[in-house]
N, C-alpha and C positions, 0 to 999 in steps of 0.2 A: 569511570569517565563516561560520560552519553554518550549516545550512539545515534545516529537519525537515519532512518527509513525515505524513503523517498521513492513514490509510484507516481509514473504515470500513464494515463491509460485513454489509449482511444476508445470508447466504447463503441458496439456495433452491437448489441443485445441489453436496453435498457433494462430488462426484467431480470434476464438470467445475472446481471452485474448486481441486481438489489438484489435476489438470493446469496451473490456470494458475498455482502458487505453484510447482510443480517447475519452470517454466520462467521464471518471473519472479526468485525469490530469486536467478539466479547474474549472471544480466541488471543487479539491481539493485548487485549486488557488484560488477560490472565498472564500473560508474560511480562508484564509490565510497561506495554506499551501505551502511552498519551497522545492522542491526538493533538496537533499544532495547527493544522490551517481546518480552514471550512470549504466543502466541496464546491466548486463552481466559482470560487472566488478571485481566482486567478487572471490576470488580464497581462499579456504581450506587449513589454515595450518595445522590444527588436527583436528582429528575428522572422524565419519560418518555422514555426512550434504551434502547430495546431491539437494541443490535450483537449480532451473533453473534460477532466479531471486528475489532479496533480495533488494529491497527498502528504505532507509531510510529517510522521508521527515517531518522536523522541520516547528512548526505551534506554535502558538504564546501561547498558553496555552491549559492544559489539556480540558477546558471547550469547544474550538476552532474543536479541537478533537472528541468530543461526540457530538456537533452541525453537524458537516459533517457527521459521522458515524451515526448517527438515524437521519438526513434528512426523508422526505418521498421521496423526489428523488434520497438519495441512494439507497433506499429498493428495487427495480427491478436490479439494479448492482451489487446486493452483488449476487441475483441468477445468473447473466449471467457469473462473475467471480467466483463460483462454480462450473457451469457447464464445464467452462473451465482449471482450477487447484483444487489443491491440498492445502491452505493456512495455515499459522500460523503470527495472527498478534496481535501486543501487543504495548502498550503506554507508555511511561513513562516519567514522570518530568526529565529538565533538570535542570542546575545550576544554 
């Protein structure tokens, strides 16, 4: 069953954030993840929700999910995209 990713992220370090998407997006490919939206494309119809960038990329199951996320070669990416936003990201089954 799929599984969708979901990040968002205030950015407060536009440089250090593109080091960590040049090292993340091929990271994320190799586990079978597909990007679904395009950065910056996202627009607020209600609400207070100010992302600078909202993510959404479908990966072939939850378990596909937790293999990329506790990598030991994510665990230095997750600091450098810390240092650089603000996040909230969360998983869920799809249909």
């Amino acid at each position: 069953m799929p599984a969708y990713y979901i990040g968002e992220h205030k950015i407060s370090n536009v440089a250090l954030f593109d080091d960590y998407l040049a090292k993340v997006v091929p990271m994320v490919e190799r586990f079978g993840g597909r990007y679904l939206t395009k950065a910056g494309s996202h627009e607020i119809l209600e609400g207070d929700w100010r992302p600078n960038r909202v993510v959404i990329i479908e990966f072939p199951d939850i378990a596909s999910i937790k293999n990329w996320y506790r990598t030991p070669e994510y665990q230095p990416l997750i600091a450098l995209r810390r240092s650089a936003a603000t996040d909230v990201m969360i998983m869920l089954e799809g249909l």
